[in-house]
Structure formats: C-alpha cells, structure tokens
C-alpha positions as CSV (number, residue, x, y, z in Angstrom):
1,X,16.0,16.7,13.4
2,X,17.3,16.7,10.0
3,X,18.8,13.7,8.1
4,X,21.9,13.8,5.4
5,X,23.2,10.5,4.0
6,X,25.9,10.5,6.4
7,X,23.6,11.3,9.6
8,X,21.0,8.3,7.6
9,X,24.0,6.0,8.5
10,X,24.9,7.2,11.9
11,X,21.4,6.8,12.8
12,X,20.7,3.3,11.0
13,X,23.1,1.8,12.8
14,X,23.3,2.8,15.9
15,X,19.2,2.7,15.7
16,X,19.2,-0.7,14.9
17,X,21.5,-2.1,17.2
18,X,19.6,-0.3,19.7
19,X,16.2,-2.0,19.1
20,X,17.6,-5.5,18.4
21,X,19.0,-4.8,21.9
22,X,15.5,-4.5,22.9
23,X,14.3,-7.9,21.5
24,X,16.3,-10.2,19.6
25,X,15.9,-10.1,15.6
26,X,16.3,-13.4,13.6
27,X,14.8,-11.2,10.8
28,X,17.0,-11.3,7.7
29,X,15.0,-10.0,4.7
30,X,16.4,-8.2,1.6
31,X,17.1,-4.9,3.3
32,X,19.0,-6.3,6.5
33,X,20.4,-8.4,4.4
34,X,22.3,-4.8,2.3
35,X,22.7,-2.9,5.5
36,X,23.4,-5.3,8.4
37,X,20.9,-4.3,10.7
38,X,18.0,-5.6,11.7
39,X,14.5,-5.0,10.0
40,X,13.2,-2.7,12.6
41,X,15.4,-0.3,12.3
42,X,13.4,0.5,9.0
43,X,10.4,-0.5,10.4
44,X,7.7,-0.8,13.4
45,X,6.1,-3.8,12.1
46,X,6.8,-4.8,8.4
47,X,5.6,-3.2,6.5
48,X,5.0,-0.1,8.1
49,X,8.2,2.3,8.2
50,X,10.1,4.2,10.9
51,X,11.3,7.6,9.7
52,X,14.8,6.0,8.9
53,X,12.9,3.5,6.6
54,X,11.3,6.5,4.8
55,X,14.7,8.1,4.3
56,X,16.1,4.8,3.0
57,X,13.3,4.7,0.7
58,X,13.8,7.9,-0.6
59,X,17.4,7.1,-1.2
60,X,16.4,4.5,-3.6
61,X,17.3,1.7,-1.1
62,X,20.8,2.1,-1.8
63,X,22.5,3.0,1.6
64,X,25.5,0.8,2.8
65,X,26.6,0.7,5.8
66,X,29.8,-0.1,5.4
67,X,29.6,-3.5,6.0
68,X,31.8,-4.4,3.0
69,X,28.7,-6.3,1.3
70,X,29.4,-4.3,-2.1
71,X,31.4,-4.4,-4.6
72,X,32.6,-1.3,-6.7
73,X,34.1,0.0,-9.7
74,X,36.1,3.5,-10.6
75,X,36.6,5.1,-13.5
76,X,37.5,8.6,-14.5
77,X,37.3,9.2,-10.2
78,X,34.0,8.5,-11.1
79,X,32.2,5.5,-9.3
80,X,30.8,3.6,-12.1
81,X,29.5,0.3,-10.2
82,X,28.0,-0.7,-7.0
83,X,26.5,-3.9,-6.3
84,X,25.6,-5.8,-3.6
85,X,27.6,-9.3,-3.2
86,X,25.0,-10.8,-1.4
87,X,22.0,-11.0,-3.5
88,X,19.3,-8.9,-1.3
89,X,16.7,-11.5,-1.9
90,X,13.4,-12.5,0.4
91,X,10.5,-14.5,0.7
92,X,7.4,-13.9,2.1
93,X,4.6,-16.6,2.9
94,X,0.9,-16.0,3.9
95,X,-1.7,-18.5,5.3
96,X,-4.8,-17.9,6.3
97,X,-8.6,-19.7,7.5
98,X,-11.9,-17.5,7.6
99,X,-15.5,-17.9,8.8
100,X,-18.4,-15.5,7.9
101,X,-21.4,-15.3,9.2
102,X,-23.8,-15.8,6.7
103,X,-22.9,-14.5,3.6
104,X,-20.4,-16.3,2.4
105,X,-20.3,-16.8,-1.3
106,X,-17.6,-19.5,-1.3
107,X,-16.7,-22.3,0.8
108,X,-17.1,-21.1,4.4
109,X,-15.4,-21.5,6.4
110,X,-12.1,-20.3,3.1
111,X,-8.6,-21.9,4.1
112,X,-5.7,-20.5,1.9
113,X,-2.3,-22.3,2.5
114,X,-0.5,-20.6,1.1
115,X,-2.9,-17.8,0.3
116,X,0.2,-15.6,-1.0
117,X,3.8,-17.1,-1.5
118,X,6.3,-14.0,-3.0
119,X,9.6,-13.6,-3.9
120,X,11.7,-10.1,-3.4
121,X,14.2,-8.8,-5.1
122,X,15.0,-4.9,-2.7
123,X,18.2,-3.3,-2.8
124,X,21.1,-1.8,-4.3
125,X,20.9,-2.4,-8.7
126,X,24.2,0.6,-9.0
127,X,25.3,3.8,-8.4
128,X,22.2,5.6,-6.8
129,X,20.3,3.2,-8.0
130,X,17.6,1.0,-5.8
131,X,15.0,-1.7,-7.0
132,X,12.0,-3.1,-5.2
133,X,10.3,-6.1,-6.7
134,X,8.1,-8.7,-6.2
135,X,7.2,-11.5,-7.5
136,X,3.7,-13.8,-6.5
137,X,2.6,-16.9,-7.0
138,X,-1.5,-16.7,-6.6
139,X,-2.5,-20.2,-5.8
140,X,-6.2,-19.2,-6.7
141,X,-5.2,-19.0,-10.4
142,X,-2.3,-21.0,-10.0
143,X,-0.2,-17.9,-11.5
144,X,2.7,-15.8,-11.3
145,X,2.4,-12.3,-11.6
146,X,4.5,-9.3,-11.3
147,X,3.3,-7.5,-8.1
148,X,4.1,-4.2,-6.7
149,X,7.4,-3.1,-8.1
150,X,9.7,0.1,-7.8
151,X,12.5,1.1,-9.1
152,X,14.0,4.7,-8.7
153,X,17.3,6.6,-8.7
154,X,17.9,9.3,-6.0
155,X,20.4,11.9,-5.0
156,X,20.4,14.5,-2.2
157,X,22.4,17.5,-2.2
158,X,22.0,21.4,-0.4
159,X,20.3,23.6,-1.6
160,X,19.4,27.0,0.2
161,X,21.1,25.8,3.6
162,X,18.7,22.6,3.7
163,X,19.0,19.2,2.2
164,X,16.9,18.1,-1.1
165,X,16.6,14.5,-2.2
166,X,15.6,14.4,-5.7
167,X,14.4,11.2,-7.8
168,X,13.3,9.4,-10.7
169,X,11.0,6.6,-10.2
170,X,8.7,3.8,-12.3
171,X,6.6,1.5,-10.6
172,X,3.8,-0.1,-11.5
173,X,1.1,1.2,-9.9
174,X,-0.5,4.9,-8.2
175,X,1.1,5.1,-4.5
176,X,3.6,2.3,-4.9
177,X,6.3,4.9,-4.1
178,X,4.7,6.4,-1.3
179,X,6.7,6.7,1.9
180,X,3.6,6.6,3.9
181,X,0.6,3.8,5.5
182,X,-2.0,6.3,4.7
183,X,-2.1,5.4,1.2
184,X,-4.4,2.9,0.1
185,X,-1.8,0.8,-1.8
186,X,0.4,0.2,1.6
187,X,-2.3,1.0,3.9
188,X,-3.9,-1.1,6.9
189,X,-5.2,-4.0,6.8
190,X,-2.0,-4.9,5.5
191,X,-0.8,-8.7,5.1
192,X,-4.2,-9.3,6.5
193,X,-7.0,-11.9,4.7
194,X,-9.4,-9.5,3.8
195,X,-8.7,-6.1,2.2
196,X,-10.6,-3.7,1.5
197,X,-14.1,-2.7,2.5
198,X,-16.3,-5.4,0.8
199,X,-19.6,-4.7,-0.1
200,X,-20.9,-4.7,-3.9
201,X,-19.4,-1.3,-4.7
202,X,-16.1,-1.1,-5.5
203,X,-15.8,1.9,-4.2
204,X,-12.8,4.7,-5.9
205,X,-10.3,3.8,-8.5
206,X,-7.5,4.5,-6.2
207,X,-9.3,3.7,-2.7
208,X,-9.4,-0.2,-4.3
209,X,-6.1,0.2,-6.2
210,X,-8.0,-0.9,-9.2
211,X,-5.0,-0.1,-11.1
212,X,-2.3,-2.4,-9.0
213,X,-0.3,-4.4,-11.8
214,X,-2.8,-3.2,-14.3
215,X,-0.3,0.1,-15.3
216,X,2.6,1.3,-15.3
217,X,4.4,4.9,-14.7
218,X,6.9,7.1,-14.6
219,X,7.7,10.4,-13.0
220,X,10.3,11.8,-10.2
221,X,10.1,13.3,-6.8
222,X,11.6,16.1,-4.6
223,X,11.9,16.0,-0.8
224,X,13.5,19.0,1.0
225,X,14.3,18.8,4.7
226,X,12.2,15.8,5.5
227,X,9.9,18.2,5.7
228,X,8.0,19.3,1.8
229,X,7.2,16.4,-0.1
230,X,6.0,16.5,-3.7
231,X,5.6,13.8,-6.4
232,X,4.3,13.9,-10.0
233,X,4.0,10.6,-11.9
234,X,2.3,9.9,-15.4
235,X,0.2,6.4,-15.5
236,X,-0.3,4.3,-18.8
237,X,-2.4,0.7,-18.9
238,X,-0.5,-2.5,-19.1
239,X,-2.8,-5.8,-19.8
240,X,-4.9,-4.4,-22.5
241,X,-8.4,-6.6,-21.8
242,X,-7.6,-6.5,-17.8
243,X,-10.4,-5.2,-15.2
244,X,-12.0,-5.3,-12.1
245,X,-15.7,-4.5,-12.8
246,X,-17.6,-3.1,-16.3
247,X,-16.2,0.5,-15.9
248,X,-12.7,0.0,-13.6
249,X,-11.2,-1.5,-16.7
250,X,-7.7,-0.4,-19.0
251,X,-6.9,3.2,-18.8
252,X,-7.5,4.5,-21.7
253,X,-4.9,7.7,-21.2
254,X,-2.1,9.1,-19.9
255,X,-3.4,9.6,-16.0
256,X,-1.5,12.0,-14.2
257,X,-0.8,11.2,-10.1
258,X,0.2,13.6,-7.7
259,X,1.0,13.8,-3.9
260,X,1.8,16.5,-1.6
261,X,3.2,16.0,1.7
262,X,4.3,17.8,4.7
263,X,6.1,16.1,7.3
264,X,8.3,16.2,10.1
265,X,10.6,13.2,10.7
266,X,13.2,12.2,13.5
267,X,13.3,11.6,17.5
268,X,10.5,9.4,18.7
269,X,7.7,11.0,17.0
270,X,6.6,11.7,13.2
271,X,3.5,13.2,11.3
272,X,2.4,14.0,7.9
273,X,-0.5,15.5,6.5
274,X,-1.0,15.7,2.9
275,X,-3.2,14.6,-0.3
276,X,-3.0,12.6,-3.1
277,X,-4.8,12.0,-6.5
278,X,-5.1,11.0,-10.0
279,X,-7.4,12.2,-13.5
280,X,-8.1,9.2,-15.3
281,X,-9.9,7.8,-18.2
282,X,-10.6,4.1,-18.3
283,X,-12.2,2.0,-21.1
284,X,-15.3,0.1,-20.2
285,X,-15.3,-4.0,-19.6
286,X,-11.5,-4.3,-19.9
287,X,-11.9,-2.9,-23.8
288,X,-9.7,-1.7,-25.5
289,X,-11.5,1.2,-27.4
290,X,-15.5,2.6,-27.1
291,X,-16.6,4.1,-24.4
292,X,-14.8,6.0,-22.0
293,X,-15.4,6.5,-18.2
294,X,-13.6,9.4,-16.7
295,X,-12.8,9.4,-12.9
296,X,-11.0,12.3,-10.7
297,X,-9.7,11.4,-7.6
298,X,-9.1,13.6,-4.5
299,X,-7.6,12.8,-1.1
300,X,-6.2,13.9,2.2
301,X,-4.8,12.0,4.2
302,X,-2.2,12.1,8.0
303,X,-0.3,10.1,10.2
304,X,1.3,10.3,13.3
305,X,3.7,7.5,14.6
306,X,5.6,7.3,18.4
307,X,8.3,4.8,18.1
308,X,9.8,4.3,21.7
309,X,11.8,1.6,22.6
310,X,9.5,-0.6,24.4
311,X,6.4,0.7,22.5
312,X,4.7,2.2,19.3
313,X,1.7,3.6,18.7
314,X,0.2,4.8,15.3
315,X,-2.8,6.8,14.1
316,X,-3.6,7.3,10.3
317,X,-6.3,8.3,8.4
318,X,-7.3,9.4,4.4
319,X,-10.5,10.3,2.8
320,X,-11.1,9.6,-1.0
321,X,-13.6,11.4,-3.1
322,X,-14.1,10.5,-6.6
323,X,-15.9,12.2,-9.4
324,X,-17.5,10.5,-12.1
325,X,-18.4,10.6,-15.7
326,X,-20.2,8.1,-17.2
327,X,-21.8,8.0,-20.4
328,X,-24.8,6.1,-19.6
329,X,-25.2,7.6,-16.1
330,X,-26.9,11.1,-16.3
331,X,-25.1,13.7,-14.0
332,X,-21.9,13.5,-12.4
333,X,-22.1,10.6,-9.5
334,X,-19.5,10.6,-6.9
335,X,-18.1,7.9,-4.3
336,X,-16.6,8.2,-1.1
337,X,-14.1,6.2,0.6
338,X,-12.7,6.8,4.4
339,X,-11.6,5.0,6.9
340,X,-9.3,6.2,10.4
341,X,-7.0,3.4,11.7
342,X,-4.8,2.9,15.3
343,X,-2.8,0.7,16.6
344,X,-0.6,-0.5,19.6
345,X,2.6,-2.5,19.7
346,X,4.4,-3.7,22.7
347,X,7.9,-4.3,22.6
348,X,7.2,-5.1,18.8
349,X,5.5,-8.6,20.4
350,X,1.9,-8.0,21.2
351,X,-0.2,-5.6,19.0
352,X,-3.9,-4.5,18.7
353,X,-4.7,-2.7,15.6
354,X,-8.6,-1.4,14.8
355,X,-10.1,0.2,11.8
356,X,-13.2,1.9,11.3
357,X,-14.1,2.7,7.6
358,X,-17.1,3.6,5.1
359,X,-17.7,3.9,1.3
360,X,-20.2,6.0,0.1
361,X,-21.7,7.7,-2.9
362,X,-24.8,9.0,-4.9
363,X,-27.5,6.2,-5.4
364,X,-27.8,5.0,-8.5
365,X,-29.0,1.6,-9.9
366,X,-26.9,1.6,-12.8
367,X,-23.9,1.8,-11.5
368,X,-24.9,-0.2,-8.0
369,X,-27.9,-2.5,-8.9
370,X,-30.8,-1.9,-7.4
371,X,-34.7,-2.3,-7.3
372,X,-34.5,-0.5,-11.4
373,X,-32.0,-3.4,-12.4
374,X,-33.3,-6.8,-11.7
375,X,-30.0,-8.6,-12.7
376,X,-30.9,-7.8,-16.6
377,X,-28.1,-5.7,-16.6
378,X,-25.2,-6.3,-15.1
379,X,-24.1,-3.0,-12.8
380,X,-21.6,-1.0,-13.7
381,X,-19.2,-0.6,-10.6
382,X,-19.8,-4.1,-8.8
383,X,-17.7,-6.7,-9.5
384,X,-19.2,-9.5,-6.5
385,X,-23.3,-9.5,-6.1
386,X,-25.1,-6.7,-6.7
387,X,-26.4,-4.3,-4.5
388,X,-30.6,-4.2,-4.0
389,X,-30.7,-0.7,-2.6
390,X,-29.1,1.4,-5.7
391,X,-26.6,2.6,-3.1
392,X,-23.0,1.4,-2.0
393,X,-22.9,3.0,1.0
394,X,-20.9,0.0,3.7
395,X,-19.4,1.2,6.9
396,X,-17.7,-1.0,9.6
397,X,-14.8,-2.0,11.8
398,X,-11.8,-4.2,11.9
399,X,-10.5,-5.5,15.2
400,X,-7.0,-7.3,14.7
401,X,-4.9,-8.7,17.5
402,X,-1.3,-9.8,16.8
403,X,1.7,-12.0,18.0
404,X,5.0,-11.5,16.9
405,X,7.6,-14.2,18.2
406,X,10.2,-13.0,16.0
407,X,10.3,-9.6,14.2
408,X,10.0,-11.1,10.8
409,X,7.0,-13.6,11.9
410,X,3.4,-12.4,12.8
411,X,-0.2,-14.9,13.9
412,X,-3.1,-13.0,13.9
413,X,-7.0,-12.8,14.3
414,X,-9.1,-10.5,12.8
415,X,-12.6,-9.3,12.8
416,X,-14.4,-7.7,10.4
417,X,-18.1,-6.4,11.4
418,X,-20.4,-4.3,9.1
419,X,-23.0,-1.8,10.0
420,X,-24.1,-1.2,7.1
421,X,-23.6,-2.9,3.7
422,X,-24.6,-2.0,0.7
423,X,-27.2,0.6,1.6
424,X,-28.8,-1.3,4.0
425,X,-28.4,-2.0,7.9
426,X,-30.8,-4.8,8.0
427,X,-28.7,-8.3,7.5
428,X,-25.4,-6.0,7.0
429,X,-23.9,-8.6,10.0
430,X,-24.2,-11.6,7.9
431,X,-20.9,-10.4,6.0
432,X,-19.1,-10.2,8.9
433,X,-15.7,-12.5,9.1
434,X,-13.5,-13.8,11.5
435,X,-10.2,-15.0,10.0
436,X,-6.7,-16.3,11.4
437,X,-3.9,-15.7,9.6
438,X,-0.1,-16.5,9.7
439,X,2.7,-14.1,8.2
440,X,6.8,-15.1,7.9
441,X,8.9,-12.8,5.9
442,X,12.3,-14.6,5.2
C-alpha cells in the first residue's frame, strides 16, 4: 500500500475514527489538536507510531484535515501562509517511585513528583513547514531546558511512477528525526523511570544519546515509496563545557549522521530494517580544546509492528558498535550495546512490554576502573561508580506492565533485573529496581 498526501488524509481520518470507535479517546494533544482525530490514529501507544504517524512525520507534521483549524494567505496563486488557529500546544507530566535492591546510591526507595513536567509546541509553523518542540522543567536541577526539538520542511512529489518525500530538517540531537522505536533516542523504555542500561559504563555515544541537547544539526532526507529511506545530517556542539563523563564531552567537529532504511508501510502490518551511525570527535571533560577522543558508531537495527483493531504487538531490536580512539588508551577499544524488545497491547488498555539488553566492550581499567585504578584516577567512560573488574560488560531484562484508562494516560510497573553488571555476575542483583510510574499527556 502506498501513501500520497491525499491517500495520508483518506486514511487519517477514516483510521482514526475507526479506532476511537474501538475505545473512546479523551486524548487531545498537539497533533489531534491540528488534525481532529484522535492520538492513535498516529500512534499505538504514545510515543510509538503507526505507519500513518510516520507519514505525518515525514510531512513535517503539517497535514490538515480539513477541519477548517487553519488559516491561510494567497499571493501571486501562491499560498504564502498557513497556520494553525488553534495553538497545537501539550503538556506532558511524569511521576514516578522506585526501590532497588541494594545498590542504591540515593535515597531508596527515589520518589519524583513530578519527575518530568514538559511543555509542546507540534504542528503546523507555514507552508510545508512542521515544528516539534519541547520544553522541560527538571525538578532535580530546578531548570528549564530545551529538550528534543525538530523542525523540518517537506514536500512529496512523483518521480519515476512512485512517490518521493523530500526534506530539510534541524534538530537538536542524532536520531531525533527518526521515524522509528529502534533508535536509541525514541526507543523503549520510553517515558519509563529508568533509561538506559545502568552499570558504570556509559556504554556508546549514540546508544546513551550522549549528545541529546548537547548539539545541534542540520541536513535533509528522501523517502520514496514508503519503502527506501535515507538521511544525512551534519552535527555541531552546543553548551561548550557540557558532558556526561571525562571523554563523552563537546564535540569537537563537524560529526556526520546517517541512516538507511527499508521499509514497507500500510495494512495491519509494517517492518523496517536498516542502520544508523555517526563519526565523531569529542573534546575530553567537557573542554573546549586539548585532547581529542574520536568515536565511530555503527548500527543495525528492525522492527516489525501488527496494529489490529483490538490488538498490537511490536518487536524491535538494534545493535550498536563503537570504535574508539583515545589518546591515553593504547589500541583501538570498542563497546557494544544491544538490546531486542516486545510488547503486547490489548485494545490499547492493558500492555506487557519486556526488554532484554547488554553492553559490552574490551576491558580496560582506564577507561572502566578496575583493579589498575584504585580511584586515583578517575575513569574515563564512567560517569556513576566505577567499575572493579576493568570491564563494562552489564546484561539484563526489563519487565513492564501497563494500564491505560484513557489513550493519553498510562500507570505502570517496571522491573529492571541485572545478570551481570559491570563485569561481574556476583552481586549484579543488588542494582535491580522496581519502580511505579504515572504518565498523562494533555
């Protein structure tokens, strides 16, 4: 099945009003707000997309339809203005309590309320134009930050009998633009407490979107038929001084991002396979000159969603490997990040969700800590404690079960168990977590 922008429409709305047939929606978000439908017709469970949501997306989130919510301006038979009346604005709140086990480094058990409060601005900014933004309050740091933010322009048109959408887009950090979960940017666990893998590694440059509000790029895209997908961006730093650990610091070049995608879209079922990637240089400790770390980032990655009307189901699944040069570290050292995620939604109400993932890489006490660095030197990729083995290798699972009364309102429990942390099996249970969270988009 192949989409135009006037088949996009067709099936939006007639795709929307089908599912809130299926449940009621009291959803009203930025995007239902622009087209008048209900948030799942874009997606399964916010903020994973349908294959009309990935259109939209591609479209620079600028498809009407028709409900007489914009307002326009022609010139020349040219349409030189189009803007929505109804600022497409959201808000989205996150609470949350967790327990660990045993190794809890802060109060245990951790209550956040809110843990995240944001503010959205997604939708129509003119002609072909589309802007995604938001906007977080971190009650941590008692801050506002900008947080992930999009903007691109689009256009489709025919060429050699299929149909090619074409864009420009800037966002502010590697895989912000993707139209995929599979990416570790929009990737599971989601609006969940605890993201990422944990451990004292921390693990690939783009496996722990080190660079998330911490850069900024610029680029354009090409997607023909819903089926070849290919985007090249160009990455600079923003924040000079900003970083995660001693190396994952400011970029210190230009850092070129590419992703390759084929997919096939439409009916009840979707896939992609594809692979992603960036060549980066980053200044150590946040500096802003010295010593330079050089990372090059590989990945592959696939997805394939059933969205029935009753039901969904989703299996993804991406492996990151990451070469290193370090100045101080002999050799070449690599890490390792994977992980293969499932999950099960019934009548976009009850869900179970499970995640098995793993970091791994060459052992070093350098770059880990280890039995060689007794806490003299501070390691070079850890950010948290130390490691005592000289290796980052942590593997585990997530278990998440979740309740959805209204599409735009999700509780949840989650479970994170480790069998291995930081090189080591014995004691790797002590960082497990149990956390309860709460999610309203609004």
């Amino acid at each position: 099945m192949k989409f135009s922008a006037g088949k996009l429409a067709t099936a939006l709305v007639v795709g929307g009003a089908a599912m809130v047939g299926a449940q009621e929606a009291h959803a009203v978000p930025s995007f239902a707000r622009q087209l008048g439908v209900s948030c799942a017709a874009c997606h399964t469970v916010e903020p994973q997309l349908t294959s009309f949501g990935r259109q939209f997306k591609s479209l620079a989130y600028t498809f009407n339809s028709g409900s007489g919510n914009t307002i326009g301006y022609e010139q020349d038979n040219q349409k030189r203005l189009a803007i929505d009346k109804i600022p497409p604005i959201a808000l989205m709140l996150i609470a949350d309590q967790s327990w660990q086990n045993k190794g809890a480094s802060t109060p245990n058990p951790s209550a956040d309320f809110p843990g995240q409060y944001s503010l959205f601005y997604a939708g129509r900014a003119g002609t072909d134009l589309g802007v995604f933004s938001q906007l977080t309050w971190d009650p941590t740091t008692n801050s506002v930050g900008i947080d992930n933010t999009d903007v691109r322009y689009a256009k489709e048109s025919q060429v050699g009998g299929g149909n090619l959408v074409w864009g420009l887009d800037a966002n502010n950090a590697p895989g912000v633009g993707d139209l995929w979960q599979d990416t570790p940017i929009w990737g599971f666990p989601f609006y969940s407490p605890v993201q990422g893998t944990g451990g004292a590694a921390d693990g690939t440059l783009l496996g722990n979107v080190v660079l998330q509000q911490t850069s900024a790029g610029a680029g354009g895209y090409v997607w023909y038929n819903n089926t070849w997908y290919a985007q090249v961006m160009f990455y600079r730093g923003m924040n000079p001084g900003s970083t995660v650990n001693t190396l994952q610091g400011t970029l210190a070049n230009t850092a070129p991002y590419w992703r390759l995608a084929y997919s096939h879209e439409g009916g009840v079922n979707s896939w992609e396979v594809g692979t992603f990637g960036i060549d980066a240089k980053a200044y150590q400790s946040g500096a802003t000159g010295g010593p330079e770390v050089g990372y090059l980032d590989t990945a592959v990655d696939g997805q394939y969603e059933h969205v029935a009307t009753n039901y969904s189901y989703t299996i993804r699944a991406s492996y990151i490997h990451e070469k290193l040069t370090v100045p101080t570290v002999s050799g070449n050292p690599t890490v390792n990040q994977y992980q293969v995620n499932g999950q099960y939604y019934w009548h976009r109400k009850y869900g179970v969700v499970g995640q098995y993932f793993g970091t791994s890489g060459t052992k070093s006490d350098k770059l880990w800590g280890g039995p060689t660095n007794t806490g003299a030197t501070t390691p070079l990729l850890t950010s948290d404690v130390a490691s005592t083995t000289g290796s980052p290798d942590t593997a585990g699972e997530i278990l998440q079960l979740n309740y959805l009364p209204w599409i735009n309102t999700k509780f949840g429990m989650q479970y994170v168990a480790f069998n291995k942390f930081d090189g080591a099996a014995k004691n790797a249970s002590d960082n497990n977590t149990f956390s309860v969270f709460m999610w309203i988009m609004m």
